[in-house]
C-alpha distance (Angstrom), angle and dihedral (degrees) to the residues before:
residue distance angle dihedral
X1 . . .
X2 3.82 . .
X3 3.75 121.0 .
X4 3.66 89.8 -153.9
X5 3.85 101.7 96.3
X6 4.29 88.3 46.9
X7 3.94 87.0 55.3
X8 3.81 93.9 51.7
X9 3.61 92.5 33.0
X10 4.00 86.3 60.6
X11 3.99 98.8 42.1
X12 3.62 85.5 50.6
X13 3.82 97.5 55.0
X14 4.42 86.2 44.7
X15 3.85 82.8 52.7
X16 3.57 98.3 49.8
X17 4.13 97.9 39.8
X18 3.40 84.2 57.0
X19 3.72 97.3 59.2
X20 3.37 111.3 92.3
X21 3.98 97.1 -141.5
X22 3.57 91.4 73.3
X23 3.89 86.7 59.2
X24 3.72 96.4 47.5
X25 4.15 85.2 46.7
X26 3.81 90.5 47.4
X27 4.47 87.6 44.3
X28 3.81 87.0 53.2
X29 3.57 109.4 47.9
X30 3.90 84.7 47.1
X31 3.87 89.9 54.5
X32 4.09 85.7 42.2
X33 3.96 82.5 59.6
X34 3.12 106.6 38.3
X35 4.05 89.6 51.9
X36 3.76 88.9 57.2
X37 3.80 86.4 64.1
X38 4.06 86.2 61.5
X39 4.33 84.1 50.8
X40 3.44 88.6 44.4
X41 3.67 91.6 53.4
X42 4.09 90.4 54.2
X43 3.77 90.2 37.6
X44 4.06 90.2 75.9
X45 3.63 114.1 -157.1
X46 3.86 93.2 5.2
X47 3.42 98.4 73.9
X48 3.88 108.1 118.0
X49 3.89 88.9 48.0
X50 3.99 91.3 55.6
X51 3.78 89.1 37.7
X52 4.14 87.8 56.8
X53 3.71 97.9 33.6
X54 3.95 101.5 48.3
X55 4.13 84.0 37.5
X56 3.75 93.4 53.8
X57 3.53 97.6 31.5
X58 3.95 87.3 64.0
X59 3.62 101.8 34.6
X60 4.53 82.0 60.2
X61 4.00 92.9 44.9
X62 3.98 95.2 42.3
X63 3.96 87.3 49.1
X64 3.80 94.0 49.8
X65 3.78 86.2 48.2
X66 3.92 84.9 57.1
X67 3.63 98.2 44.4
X68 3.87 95.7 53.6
X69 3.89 101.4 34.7
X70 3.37 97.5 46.0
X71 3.77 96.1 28.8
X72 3.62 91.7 57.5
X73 3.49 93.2 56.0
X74 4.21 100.1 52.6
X75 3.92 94.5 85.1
X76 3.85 99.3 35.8
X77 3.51 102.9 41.3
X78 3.82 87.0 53.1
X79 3.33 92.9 60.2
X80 3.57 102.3 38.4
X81 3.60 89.6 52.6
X82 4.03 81.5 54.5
X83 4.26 77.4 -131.2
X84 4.21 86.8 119.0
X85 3.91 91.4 68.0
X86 3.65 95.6 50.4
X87 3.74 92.3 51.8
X88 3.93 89.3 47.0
X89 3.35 94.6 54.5
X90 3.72 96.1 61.7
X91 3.69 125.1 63.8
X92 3.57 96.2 -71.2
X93 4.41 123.1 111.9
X94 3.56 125.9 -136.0
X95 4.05 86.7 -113.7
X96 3.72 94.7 51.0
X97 3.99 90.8 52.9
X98 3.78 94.6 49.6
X99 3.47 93.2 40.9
X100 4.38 85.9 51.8
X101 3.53 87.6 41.6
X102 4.18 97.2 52.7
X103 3.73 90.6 38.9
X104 4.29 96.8 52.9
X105 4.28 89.8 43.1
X106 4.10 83.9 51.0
X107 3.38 96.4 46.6
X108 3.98 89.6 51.4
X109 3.37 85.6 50.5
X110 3.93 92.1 52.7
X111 4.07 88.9 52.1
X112 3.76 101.4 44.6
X113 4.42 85.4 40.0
X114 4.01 85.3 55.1
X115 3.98 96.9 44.6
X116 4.03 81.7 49.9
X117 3.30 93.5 55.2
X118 3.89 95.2 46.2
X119 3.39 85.3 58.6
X120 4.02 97.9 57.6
X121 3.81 83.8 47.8
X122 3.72 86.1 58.7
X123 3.62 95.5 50.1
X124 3.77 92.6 47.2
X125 4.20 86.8 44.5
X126 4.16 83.2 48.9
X127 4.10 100.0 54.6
X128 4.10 88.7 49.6
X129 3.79 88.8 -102.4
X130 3.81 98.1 142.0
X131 3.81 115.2 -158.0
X132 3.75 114.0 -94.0
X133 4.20 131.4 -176.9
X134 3.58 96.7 -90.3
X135 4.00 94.3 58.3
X136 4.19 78.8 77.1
X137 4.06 79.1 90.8
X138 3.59 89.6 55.9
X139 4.07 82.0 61.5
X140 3.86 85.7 43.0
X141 3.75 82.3 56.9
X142 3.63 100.5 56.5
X143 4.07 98.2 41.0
X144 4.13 81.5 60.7
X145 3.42 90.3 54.0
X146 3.48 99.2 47.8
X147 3.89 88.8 38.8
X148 4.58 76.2 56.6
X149 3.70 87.4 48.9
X150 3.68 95.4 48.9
X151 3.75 86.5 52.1
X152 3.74 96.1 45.7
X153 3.87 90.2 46.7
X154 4.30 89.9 60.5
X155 3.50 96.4 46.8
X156 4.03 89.9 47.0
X157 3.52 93.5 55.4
X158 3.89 95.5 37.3
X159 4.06 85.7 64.3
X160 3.88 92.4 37.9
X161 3.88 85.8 61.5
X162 3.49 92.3 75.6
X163 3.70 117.2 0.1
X164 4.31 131.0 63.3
X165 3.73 113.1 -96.1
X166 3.83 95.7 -104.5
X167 3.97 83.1 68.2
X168 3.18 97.0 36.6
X169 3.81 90.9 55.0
X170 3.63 100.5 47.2
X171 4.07 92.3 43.1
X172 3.77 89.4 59.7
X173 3.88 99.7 43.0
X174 3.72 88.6 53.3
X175 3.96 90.0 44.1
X176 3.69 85.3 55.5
X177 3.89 100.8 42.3
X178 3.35 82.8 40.2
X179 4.09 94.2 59.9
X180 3.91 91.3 33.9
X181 3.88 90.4 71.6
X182 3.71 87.9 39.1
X183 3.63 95.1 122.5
X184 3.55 92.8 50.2
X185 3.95 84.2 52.5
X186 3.81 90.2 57.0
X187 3.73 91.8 49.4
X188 3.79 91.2 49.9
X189 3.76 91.2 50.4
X190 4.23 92.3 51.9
X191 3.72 90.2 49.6
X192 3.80 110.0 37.5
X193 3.98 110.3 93.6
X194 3.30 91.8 -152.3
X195 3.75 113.9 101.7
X196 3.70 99.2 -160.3
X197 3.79 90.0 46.0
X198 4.12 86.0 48.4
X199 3.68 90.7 53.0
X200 3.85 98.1 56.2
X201 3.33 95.4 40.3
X202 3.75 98.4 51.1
X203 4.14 83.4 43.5
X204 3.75 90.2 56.2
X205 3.87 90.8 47.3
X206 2.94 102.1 59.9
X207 3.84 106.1 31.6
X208 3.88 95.8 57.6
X209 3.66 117.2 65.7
X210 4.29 113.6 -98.4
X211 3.24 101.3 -116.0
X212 3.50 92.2 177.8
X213 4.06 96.6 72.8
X214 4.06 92.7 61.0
X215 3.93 90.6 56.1
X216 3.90 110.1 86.4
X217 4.17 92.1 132.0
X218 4.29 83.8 133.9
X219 3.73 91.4 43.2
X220 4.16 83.3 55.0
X221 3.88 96.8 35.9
X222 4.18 86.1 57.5
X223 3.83 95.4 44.8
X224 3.43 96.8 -125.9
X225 4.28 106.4 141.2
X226 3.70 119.7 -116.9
X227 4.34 122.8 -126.6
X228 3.10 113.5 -89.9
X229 3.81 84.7 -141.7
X230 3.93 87.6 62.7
X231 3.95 91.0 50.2
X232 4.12 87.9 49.5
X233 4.17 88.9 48.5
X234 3.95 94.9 49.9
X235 3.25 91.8 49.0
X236 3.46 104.6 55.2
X237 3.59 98.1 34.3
X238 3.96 87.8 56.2
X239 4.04 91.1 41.6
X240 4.43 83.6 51.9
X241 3.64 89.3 41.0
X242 3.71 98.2 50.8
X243 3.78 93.0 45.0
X244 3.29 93.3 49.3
X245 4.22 93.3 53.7
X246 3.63 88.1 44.2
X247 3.52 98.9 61.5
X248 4.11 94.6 36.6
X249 4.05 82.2 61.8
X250 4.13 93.3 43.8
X251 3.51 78.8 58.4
X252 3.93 106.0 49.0
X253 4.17 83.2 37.2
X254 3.52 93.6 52.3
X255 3.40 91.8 46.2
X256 3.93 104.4 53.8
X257 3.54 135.2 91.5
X258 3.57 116.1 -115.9
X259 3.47 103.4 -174.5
């Protein structure tokens, strides 16, 4: 197996721990946590569920802020930079570069997810709220949003393959809005009468990702545990999902004229 997709995997995680967005991303969803402690603290009685819900709630919104900013940017900035071509013209393929490129931004994602979720340990550790067998949902929590992230990562870089980051921004936020009311999308299709309206809808439903099945932040934030048949489904509907995305933008990259 080629090493080529580690190597660019690993200068792409340097690259983006040195940029100091991530930081300031990583500072604020901390500070978003740790100011649920002080609504927790008003919220009498209800504390642990605001604690969890705020806590998750910005640990999944500061990660999809990493996965489209930065993910927008993996494509372009190489070739702005004029850093793509010299990587091309070594032994490397187009595939093997994405494939580096989607793997390093994940794993940063992974790192800055798990120092996020130390924090909303802390602030459960800091209101006397020791840690009990049911926060394992809590962990549930976090694996579906990096299992999200994961998701939102491929179709970030699928668009940055061939389109500026402005598009490639707003094509992925409306992918994901898109596949966050994707229940509500199915329930539309089953009721409409009209068949052309039925069609579409049930098209869009099931060609964008659902969203909707990785979010189970109240499920967490009440302590009540999540199937294990649930945590089996997500994951290899995102693992099919991603591969799938990954090899539709080997495709369009391998296809395009960089000159």
């Amino acid at each position: 197996m080629s090493s080529v997709p580690g190597v660019v995997a690993i200068n792409t995680f340097r690259e983006a721990v040195r940029d100091r967005v991530l930081y300031n991303l990583v500072f604020f969803a901390l500070l978003m946590i740790g100011a649920s402690i002080l609504v927790g603290e008003v919220s009498i009685g209800i504390d642990r569920i605001v604690i969890i819900n705020l806590g998750l709630s910005a640990i999944s919104v500061i990660g999809l802020v990493m996965a489209v900013f930065i993910g927008v940017g993996l494509v372009h900035k190489e070739m702005e930079k004029r850093t793509l071509y010299s990587v091309l013209a070594k032994p490397v393929r187009r595939w093997e570069f994405l494939t580096g490129k989607y793997a390093g931004l994940l794993v940063t994602l992974a790192v800055n997810t798990a120092f996020m979720t130390v924090g909303l340990a802390a602030a459960l550790f800091y209101v006397g709220r020791p840690l009990v067998k049911a926060d394992t949902s809590i962990l549930v929590a976090v694996y579906f949003i990096l299992l999200e992230l994961a998701l939102v990562t491929a179709i970030t870089l699928f668009f940055s393959c061939f389109t500026t980051p402005m598009l490639s921004t707003l094509y992925t936020l409306g992918i994901y809005i898109t596949g966050v009311f994707a229940a509500d999308i199915r329930d539309f299709a089953d009721f409409t009468k009209s068949q052309s309206l039925k069609g579409i809808a049930r098209t869009v439903y099931y060609l964008v990702p659902n969203f909707h099945n990785f979010n189970v932040i109240d499920l967490a934030s009440h302590g009540n545990s999540i199937p294990l048949k649930l945590i089996g489904e997500n994951t290899l509907y995102a693992a099919c999902y991603v591969s799938l995305v990954i090899l539709a933008a080997s495709a369009v990259f391998s296809r395009r004229n960089l000159k």
